[in-house]
C-alpha positions in Angstrom: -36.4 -46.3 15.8 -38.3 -47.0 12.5 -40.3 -49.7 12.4 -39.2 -52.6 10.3 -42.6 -53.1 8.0 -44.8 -51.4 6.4 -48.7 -52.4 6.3 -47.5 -54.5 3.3 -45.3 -56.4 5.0 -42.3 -55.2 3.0 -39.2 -54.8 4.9 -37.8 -51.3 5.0 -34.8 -52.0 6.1 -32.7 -49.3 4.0 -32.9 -46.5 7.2 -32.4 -49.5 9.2 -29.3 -50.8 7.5 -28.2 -46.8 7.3 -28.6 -46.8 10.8 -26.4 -49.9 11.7 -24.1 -49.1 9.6 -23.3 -45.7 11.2 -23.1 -47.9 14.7 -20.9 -50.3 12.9 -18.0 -47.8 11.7 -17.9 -45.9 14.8 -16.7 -49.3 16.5 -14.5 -50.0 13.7 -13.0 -47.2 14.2 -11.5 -48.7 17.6 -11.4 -51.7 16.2 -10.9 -51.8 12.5 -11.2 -55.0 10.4 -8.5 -56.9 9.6 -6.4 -55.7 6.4 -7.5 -57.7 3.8 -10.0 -57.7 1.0 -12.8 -60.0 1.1 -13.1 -61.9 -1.5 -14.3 -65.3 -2.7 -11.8 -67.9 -3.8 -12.6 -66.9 -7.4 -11.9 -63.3 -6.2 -15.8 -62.0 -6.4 -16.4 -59.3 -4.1 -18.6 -59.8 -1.5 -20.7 -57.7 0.9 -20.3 -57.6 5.0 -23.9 -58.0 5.3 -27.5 -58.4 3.1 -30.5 -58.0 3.5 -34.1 -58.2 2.4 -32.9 -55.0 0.3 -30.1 -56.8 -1.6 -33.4 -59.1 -3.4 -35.0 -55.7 -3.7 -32.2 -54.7 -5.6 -32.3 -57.9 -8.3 -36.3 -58.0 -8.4 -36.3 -61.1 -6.4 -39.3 -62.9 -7.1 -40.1 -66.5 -5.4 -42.0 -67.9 -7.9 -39.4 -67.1 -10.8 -35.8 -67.3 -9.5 -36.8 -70.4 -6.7 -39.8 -72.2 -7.1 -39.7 -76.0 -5.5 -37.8 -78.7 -5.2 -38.2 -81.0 -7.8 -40.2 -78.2 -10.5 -39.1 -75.7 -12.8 -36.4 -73.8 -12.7 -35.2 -76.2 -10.1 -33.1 -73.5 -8.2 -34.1 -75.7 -5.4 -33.0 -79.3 -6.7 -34.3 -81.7 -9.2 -36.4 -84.4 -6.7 -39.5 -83.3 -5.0 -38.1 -84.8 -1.4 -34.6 -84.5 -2.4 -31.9 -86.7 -0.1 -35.7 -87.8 2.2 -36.5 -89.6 -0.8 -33.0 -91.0 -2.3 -29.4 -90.1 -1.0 -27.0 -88.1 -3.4 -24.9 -91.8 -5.5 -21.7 -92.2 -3.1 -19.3 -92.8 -6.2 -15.7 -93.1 -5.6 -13.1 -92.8 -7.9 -11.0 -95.9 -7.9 -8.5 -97.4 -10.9 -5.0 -98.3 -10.1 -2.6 -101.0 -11.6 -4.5 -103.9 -13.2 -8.0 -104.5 -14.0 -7.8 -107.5 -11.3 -6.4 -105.4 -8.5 -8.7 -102.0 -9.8 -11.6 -104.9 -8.9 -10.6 -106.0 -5.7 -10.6 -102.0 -4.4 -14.5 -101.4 -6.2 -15.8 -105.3 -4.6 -14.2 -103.6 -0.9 -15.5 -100.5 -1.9 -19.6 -101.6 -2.2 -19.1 -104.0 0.8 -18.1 -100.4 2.7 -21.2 -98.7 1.5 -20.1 -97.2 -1.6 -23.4 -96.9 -3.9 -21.8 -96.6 -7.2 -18.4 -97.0 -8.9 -16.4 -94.6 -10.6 -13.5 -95.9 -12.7 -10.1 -93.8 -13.3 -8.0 -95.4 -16.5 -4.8 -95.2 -16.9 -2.8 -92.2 -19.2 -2.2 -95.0 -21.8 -5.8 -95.8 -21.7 -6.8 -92.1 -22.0 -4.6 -91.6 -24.9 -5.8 -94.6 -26.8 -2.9 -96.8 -26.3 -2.3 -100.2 -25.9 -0.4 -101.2 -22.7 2.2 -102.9 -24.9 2.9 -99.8 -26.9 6.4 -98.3 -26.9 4.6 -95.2 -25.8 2.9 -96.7 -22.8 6.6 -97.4 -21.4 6.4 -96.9 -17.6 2.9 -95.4 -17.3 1.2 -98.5 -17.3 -1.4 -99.0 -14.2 0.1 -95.8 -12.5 -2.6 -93.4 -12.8 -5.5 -95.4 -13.2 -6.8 -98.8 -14.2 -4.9 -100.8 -17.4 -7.4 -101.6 -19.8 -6.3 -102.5 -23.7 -9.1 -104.6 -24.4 -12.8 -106.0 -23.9 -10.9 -109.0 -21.7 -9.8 -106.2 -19.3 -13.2 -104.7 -19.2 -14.7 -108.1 -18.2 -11.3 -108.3 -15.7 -12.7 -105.3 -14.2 -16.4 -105.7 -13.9 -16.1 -109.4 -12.6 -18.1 -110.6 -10.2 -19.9 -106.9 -10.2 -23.9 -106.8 -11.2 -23.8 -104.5 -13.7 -27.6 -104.3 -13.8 -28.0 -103.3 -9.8 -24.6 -101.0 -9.8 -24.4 -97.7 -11.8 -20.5 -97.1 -13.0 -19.2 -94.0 -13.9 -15.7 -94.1 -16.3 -14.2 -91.3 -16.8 -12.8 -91.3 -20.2 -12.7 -89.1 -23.0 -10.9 -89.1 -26.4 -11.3 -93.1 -26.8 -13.9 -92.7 -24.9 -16.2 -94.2 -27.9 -14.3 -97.6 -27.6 -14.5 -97.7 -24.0 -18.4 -97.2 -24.4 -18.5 -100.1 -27.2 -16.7 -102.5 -24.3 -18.9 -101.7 -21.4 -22.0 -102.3 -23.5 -20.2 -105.6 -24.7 -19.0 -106.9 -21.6 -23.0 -106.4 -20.4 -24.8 -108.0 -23.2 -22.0 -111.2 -22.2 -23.8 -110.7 -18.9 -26.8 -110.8 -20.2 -27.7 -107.6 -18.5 -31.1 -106.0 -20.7 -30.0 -102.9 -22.4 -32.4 -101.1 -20.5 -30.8 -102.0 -17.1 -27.7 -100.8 -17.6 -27.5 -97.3 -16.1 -24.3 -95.1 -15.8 -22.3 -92.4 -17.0 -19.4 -92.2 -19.5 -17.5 -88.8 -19.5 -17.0 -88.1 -23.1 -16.6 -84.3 -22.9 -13.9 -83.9 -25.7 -14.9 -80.0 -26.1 -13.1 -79.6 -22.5 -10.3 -81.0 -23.1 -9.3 -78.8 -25.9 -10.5 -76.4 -23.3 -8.1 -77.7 -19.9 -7.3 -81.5 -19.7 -5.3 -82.0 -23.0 -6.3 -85.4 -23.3 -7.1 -85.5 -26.6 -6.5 -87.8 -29.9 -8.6 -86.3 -32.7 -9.1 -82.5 -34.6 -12.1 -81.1 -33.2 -14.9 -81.9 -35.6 -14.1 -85.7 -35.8 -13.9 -85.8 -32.4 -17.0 -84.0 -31.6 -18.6 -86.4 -33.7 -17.9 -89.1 -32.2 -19.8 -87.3 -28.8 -22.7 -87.3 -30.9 -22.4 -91.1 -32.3 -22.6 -91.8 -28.5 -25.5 -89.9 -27.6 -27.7 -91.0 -30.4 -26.5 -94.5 -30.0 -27.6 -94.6 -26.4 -30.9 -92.8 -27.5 -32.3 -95.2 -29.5 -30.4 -98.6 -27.1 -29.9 -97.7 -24.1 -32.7 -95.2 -22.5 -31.2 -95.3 -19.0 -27.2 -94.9 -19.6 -25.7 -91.1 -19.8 -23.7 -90.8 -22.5 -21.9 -87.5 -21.9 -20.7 -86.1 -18.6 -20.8 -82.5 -19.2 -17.2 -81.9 -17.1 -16.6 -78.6 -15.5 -14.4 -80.1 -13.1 -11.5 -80.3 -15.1 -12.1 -76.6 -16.1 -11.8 -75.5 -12.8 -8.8 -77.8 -11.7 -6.9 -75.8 -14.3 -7.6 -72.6 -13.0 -10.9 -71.4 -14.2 -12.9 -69.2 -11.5 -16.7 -70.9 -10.6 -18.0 -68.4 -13.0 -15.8 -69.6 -15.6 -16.3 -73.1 -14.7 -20.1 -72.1 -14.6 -20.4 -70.8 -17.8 -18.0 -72.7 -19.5 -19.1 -76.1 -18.8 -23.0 -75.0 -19.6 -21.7 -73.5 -23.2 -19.9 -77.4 -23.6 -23.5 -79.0 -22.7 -25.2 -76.4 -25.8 -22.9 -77.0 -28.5 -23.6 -80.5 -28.1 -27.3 -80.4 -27.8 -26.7 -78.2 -31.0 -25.1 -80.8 -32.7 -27.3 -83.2 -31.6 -30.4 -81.1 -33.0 -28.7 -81.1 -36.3 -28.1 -84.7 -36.4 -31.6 -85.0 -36.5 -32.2 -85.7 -33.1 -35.3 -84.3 -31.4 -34.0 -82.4 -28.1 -36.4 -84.4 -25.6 -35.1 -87.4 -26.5 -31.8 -87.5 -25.7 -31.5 -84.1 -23.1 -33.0 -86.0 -20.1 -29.6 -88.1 -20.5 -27.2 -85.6 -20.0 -25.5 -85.1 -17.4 -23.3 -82.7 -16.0 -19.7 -83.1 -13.7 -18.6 -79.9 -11.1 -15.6 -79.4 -9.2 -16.6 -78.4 -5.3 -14.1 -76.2 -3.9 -13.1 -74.4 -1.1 -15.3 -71.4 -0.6 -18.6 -72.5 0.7 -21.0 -70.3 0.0 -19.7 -69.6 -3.7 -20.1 -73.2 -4.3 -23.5 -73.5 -3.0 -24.6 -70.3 -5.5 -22.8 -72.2 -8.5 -24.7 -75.6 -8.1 -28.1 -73.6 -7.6 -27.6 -71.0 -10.4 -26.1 -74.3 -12.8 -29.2 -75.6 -12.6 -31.4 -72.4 -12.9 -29.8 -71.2 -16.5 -29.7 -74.6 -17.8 -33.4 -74.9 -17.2 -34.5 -71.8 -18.7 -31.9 -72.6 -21.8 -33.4 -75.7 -22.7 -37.2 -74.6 -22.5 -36.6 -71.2 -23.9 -33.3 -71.6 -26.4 -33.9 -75.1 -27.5 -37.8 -75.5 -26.6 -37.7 -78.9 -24.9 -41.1 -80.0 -23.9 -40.1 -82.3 -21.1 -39.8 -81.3 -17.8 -36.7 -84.0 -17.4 -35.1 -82.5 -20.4 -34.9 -79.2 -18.1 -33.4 -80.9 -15.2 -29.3 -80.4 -14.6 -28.7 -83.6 -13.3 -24.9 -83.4 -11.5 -22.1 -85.3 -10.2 -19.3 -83.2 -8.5 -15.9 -83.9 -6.9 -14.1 -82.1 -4.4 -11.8 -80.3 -5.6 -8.0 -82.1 -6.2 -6.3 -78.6 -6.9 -7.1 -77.7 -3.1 -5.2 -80.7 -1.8 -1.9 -80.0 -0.5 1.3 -82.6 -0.3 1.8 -80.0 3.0 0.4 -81.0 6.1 -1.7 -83.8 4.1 -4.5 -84.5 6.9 -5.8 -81.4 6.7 -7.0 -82.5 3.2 -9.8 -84.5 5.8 -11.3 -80.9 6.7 -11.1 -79.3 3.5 -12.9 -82.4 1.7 -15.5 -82.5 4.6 -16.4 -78.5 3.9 -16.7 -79.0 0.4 -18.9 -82.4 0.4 -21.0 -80.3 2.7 -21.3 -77.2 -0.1 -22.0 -80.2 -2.3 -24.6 -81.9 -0.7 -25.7 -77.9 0.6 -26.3 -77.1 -3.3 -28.0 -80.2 -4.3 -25.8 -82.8 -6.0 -26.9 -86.2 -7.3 -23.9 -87.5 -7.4 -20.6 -87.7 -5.0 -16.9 -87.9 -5.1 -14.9 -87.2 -1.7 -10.9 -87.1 -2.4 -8.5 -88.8 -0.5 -6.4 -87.3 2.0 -3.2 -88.7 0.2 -3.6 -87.8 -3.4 -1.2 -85.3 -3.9 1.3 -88.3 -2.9 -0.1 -90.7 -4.9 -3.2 -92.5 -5.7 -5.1 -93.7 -2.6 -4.5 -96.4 0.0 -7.7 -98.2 1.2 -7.1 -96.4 4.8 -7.5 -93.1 3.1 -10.1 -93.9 0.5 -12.3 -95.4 3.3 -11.9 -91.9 5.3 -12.8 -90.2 2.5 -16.5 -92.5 1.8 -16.6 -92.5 5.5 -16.7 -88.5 5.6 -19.5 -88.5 3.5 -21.7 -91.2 5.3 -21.4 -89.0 8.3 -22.9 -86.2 6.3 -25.7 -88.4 4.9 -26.1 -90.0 8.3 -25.1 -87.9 11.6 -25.3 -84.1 10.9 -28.9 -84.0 9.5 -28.5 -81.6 6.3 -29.8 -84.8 4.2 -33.3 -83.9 6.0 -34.0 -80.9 4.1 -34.7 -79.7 0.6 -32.5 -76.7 0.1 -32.1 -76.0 3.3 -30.5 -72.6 2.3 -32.8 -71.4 0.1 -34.4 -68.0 0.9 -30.8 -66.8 2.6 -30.7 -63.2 1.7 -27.0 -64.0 0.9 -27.4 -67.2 -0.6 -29.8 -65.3 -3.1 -28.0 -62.6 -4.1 -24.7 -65.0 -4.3 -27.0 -67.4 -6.5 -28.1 -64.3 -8.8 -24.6 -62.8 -9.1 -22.6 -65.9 -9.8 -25.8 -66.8 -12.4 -25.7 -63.0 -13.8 -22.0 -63.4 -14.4 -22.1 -66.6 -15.8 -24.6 -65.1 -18.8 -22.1 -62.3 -19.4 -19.1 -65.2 -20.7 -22.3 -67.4 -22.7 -23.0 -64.3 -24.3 -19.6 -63.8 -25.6 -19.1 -67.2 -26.7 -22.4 -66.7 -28.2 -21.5 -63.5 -30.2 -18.7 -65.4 -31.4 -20.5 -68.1 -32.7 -21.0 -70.5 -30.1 -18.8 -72.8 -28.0 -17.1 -74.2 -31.1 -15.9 -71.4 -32.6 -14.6 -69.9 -28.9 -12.2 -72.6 -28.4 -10.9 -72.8 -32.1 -10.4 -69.2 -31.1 -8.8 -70.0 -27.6 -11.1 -67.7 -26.0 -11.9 -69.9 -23.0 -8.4 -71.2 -22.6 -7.1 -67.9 -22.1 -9.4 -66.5 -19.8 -8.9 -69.7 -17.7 -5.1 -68.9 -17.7 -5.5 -65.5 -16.8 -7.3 -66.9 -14.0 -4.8 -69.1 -13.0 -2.1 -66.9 -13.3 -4.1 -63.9 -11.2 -4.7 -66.8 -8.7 -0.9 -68.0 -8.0 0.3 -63.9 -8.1 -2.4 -64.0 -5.0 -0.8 -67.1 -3.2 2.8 -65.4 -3.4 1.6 -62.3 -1.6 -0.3 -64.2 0.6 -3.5 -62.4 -0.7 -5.2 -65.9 -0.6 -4.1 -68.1 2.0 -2.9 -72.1 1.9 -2.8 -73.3 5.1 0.3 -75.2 5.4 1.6 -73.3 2.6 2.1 -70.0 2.7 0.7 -69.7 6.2 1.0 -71.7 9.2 4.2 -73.9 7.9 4.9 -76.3 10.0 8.2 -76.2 11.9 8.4 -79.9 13.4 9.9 -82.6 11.3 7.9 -83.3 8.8 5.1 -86.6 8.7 5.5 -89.5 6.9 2.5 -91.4 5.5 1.7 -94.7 3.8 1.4 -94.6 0.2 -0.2 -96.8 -2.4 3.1 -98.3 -4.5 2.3 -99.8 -7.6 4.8 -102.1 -9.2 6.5 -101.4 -13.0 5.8 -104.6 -13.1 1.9 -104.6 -14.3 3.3 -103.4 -17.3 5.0 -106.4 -18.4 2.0 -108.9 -16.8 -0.1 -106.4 -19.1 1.7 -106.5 -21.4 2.1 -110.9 -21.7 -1.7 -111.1 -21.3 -2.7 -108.8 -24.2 0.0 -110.8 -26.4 -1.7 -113.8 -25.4 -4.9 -112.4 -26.2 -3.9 -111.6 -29.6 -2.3 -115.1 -30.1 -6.1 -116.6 -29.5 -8.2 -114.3 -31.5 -9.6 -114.6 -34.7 -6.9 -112.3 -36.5 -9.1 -112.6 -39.8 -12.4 -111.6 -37.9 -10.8 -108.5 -36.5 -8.9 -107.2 -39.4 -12.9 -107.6 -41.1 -14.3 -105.4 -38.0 -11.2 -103.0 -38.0 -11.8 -102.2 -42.0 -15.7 -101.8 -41.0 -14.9 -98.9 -38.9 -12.3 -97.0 -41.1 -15.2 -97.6 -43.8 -18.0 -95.9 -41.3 -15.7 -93.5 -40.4 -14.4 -92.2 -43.8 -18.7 -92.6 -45.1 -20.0 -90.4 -41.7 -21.9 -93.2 -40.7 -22.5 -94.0 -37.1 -19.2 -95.4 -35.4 -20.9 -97.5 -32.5 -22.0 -100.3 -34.2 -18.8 -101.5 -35.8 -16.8 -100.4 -32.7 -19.0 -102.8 -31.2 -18.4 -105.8 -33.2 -14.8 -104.8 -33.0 -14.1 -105.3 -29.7 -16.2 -108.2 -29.4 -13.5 -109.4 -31.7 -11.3 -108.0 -29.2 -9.8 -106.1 -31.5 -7.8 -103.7 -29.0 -8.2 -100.0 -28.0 -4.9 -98.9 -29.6 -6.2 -100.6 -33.0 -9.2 -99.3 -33.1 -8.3 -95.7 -32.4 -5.2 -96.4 -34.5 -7.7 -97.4 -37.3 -9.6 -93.8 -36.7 -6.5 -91.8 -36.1 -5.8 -93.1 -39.8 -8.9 -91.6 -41.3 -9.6 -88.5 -38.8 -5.8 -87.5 -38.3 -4.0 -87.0 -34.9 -4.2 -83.0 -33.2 -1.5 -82.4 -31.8 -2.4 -78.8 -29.5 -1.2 -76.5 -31.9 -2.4 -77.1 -35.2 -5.9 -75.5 -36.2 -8.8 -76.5 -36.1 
């Protein structure tokens, strides 16, 4: 038998894996493996076995693909001590019916331990419609939180220090009026700008991508992105005003390479467009943020979070030559993944939501979301909710992977994952690159339709039970099938909606809005910045529909197959 170093200290471990691997097919020739390919969920190959000659292979260097926690290129994690010095933000996602009841689940929600809220809006609300509009018929209140107006946003937040609790909204093709409200409804608090601290999603480029949500043509609407960021900038230095989302990308199909490289090409176009606004890059970068779907394949998660934040590093110091060290930092929320939730057998959602928290926390989050068991029925009861904070708790708590910085790190596996999933990723920016950047790809449709190749690649491998569902395609259940308690919300919010925004408008100032409402059609057909009328329009409480009806006027409607 060889021995296993040289005087170096090098591992030679190819005759060594040679040798093992002659040991290993002779017994599999008794016992072969079982008949499948292994894959990860995204379908990436992957090996039985590496070793220290699988980082021999990439030129697996310590110093330049790992570093430390908390330094450059922050493989490791972005904080020095990591979860030692500050748990990942507990934020869960909570917006049903009225802003009054949406209130009463986020007041329970921080007395359980919750750390920071995250708030889910109605379809209305995300199309830029008012609850009374012919178009909001029956939709009102049941997907998310009811809000038409700066009365609803103080509704919502009452009682709530906005200056000690971060709040997430996730919102993005009114997402500018939202904004405008929130920073209203704090100033009325009295909270200082500089105290306010959250995240807004705003991603519009994505939802040409996956989501659909959209109300604008591209370049309106990507403007608007960039009256946010520079608006925050220069007011509010502690409040992210994008959520680079890659979670939606994946829920619609996209592979975590795709998701990967898809979601960092979002973040460069609009620290492109930001540039050419005028802005300088380490101003406004260390307030980006970025938003990942945590799915089912553990290790293959893990490598995406660590490789996300590896590429976005070197891109900003070598592409776009930020100085700062926090404009280098891929700061990240991440939700587990909805699309892996099945209606089936719904408590085993519990287990799948608990492995993916764990890949979550595993590849260095800041930021949590842990779905409900029940949300493929309908949006969550407090029973389930709770299960689904308490199942992270336990992992901050009881099983002792907060006490480490990367506790993976150095995993011949982990590292050759990381590099692969990061090599990959590099291949798709470089298309969209050659193209002309992330702008041009989707006016193009590029990442659309490799997302729906992926999806459709995906389902062929669910109907031949190539990729397995439990409780799907494989291990059915045969009893009579379990009932469970679901969250009902009444058609009636609409109408109580409804009767308090007409009241609302009976009690305005109609003259003082129509004046605010022809100040932002005038800043929107000049190119001025939109946040400062917005602002004074919805202090007005001029509503959401208005206002967006007011730009939808200037900028035009898309309507998903026009072009660009």
């Amino acid at each position: 038998m060889p021995k296993s170093t040289d005087k170096n200290g090098s591992y030679k471990t190819a005759q060594l894996r040679a040798e093992w691997d002659k040991r290993r097919e002779s017994i599999e020739k008794k016992s072969p493996p079982r008949p499948i390919r292994f894959t990860t969920l995204s379908d990436m190959e992957v090996p039985l076995l590496c070793t220290p000659e699988d980082l021999e292979k990439i030129d697996f260097d310590y110093e330049r693909e790992l570093g430390f926690p908390g330094e450059y290129p922050y493989t490791r994690g972005v904080q020095h001590n990591m979860y030692r010095g500050k748990l990942w933000t507990m934020r869960q996602f909570a917006g049903f019916s009225s802003p009054t009841e949406t209130n009463k689940r986020f007041k329970m929600l921080l007395e359980q331990g919750q750390t920071g809220l995250s708030t889910a809006f109605d379809m209305p609300t995300l199309m830029g419609y008012d609850c009374d509009s012919p178009k909001s018929l029956g939709e009102v209140g049941k997907c998310g939180v009811s809000v038409s107006s700066l009365e609803d946003m103080e509704e919502l937040f009452q009682g709530i220090p906005l200056g000690d609790v971060t709040t997430s909204m996730t919102i993005n093709g009114p997402a500018i009026v939202i904004l405008a409200m929130y920073y209203a409804m704090a100033e009325k608090q009295g909270v200082p700008n500089a105290k306010i601290r959250g995240t807004l999603q705003n991603d519009i480029l994505k939802e040409y991508i996956a989501q659909k949500e959209w109300l604008f043509p591209i370049a309106p609407a990507v403007k608007c992105v960039i009256d946010t960021i520079e608006y925050g900038t220069k007011n509010y230095p502690n409040w992210n005003t994008v959520s680079i989302s890659g979670y939606h990308i994946r829920e619609a199909g996209a592979t975590a390479v795709q998701e990967l490289a898809f979601t960092l090409a979002d973040g460069m176009a609009y620290v492109e467009e930001s540039i050419k606004r005028g802005m300088d890059v380490d101003d406004f970068a260390p307030r980006l943020s970025f938003f990942f779907d945590v799915h089912n394949d553990f290790f293959e998660e893990i490598a995406k979070f660590r490789a996300a934040r590896r590429i976005w590093a070197r891109m900003m110091k070598d592409r776009y030559h930020a100085k700062s060290p926090k404009s280098w930092m891929l700061r990240t929320h991440a939700q587990t993944a909805g699309v892996s939730l099945t209606a089936q057998q719904p408590v085993n959602n519990v287990v799948r939501v608990a492995i993916q928290a764990m890949a979550g926390v595993l590849g260095g989050v800041n930021s949590l979301h842990t779905n409900s068991m029940d949300e493929t029925l309908a949006l969550p009861t407090d029973e389930s909710v709770l299960v689904a904070l308490r199942t992270q708790q336990i992992l901050a708590e009881e099983s002792g992977i907060a006490n480490y910085a990367d506790p993976l790190g150095g995993s011949y596996l982990v590292e050759a994952l990381t590099h692969k999933v990061e090599q990959e990723a590099l291949e798709y920016i470089k298309k969209i690159d050659d193209m002309g950047g992330m702008i041009k790809a989707v006016e193009e449709g590029y990442p659309q339709a490799e997302i729906a190749n992926s999806a459709y690649r995906f389902q062929r491998q669910l109907e031949s039970k190539d990729k397995v569902m439990v409780g799907v395609n494989r291990y059915q259940s045969v009893e009579k099938k379990r009932t469970m308690d679901t969250l009902y919300i009444d058609r009636s919010v609409g109408v109580r909606q409804a009767d308090k925004l007409k009241a609302l408008k009976q009690r305005r100032n109609a003259s003082v809005v129509t004046r605010c409402l022809e100040q932002v059609k005038t800043d929107a057909a000049t190119g001025k910045n939109l946040m400062p009328s917005i602002i004074e329009a919805v202090k007005a409480y001029a509503t959401l529909q208005e206002v967006c009806d007011t730009l939808r006027g200037v900028y035009g409607e898309y309507r998903g197959d026009d072009k660009y």
